[in-house]
N, C-alpha and C positions, 0 to 999 in steps of 0.2 A: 830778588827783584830790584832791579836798580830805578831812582826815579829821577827826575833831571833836576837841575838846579835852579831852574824855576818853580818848580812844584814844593821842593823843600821852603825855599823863601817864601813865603805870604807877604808881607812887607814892612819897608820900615818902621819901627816908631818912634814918632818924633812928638817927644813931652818934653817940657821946662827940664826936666832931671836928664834925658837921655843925652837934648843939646846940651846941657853944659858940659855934661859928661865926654861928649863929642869933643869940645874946644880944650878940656882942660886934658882929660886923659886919653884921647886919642881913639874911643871906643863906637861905637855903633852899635845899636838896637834893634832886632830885625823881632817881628811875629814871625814865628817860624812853624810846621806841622808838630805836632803831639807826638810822635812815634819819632824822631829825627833824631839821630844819635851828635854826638860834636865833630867827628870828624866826616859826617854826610856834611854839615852844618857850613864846616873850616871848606872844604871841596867846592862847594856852594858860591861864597861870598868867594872866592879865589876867582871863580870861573867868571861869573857873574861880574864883578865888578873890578877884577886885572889888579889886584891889590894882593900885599902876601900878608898873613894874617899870623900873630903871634901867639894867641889864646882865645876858647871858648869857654863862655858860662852860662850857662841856663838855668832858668826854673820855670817848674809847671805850676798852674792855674787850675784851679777847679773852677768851672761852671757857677755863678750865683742864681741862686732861685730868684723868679720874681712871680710875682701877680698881676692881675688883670682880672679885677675882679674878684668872682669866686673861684677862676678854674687858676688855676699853676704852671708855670711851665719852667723851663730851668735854660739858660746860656750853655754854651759847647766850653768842654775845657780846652783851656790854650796853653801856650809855650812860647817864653820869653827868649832868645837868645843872645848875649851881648857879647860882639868880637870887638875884639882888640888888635888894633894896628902894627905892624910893623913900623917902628921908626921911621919916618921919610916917605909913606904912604899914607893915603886920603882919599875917601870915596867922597864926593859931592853930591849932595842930595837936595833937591827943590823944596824948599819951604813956602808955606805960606803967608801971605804980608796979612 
């Protein structure tokens, strides 16, 4: 089952650590699906954003519990993906003021 490259990406994340990371080493931080292997991931950001991309790295998230009370419930686990640019490429992404 192939899925397209919008479904892979959820979206960017842009934290204090991801943008610097952006300016300094050239990298981008996407939420990405749980099940999404690196080169679903590298196919993805290629298509999606016309940029060629030099390396992926991931890591997975477990879920945090929380409360509400007396009952419980728990968060979905996620998945982080951080690509890395090809020298002399740049995705542009909208920030917030």
């Amino acid at each position: 089952m192939t899925r397209s490259a919008r479904e892979i990406l959820i979206r960017p994340l842009m934290t204090e650590k991801s943008m610097r990371q952006k300016e300094e080493q050239n990298t981008v931080a996407f939420r990405v699906r749980p099940d999404a292997n690196k080169v679903e991931i590298r196919v993805a950001v290629e298509t999606v954003f016309n940029v060629k991309v030099s390396s992926v790295r991931t890591a997975s998230f477990e879920g945090k519990l929380k409360r509400m009370g007396r009952s419980e419930g728990r968060r979905a686990d996620w998945k982080k993906a951080i690509v890395t640019l090809a020298p002399g490429h740049k995705i542009e992404l909208v920030e917030g003021a």
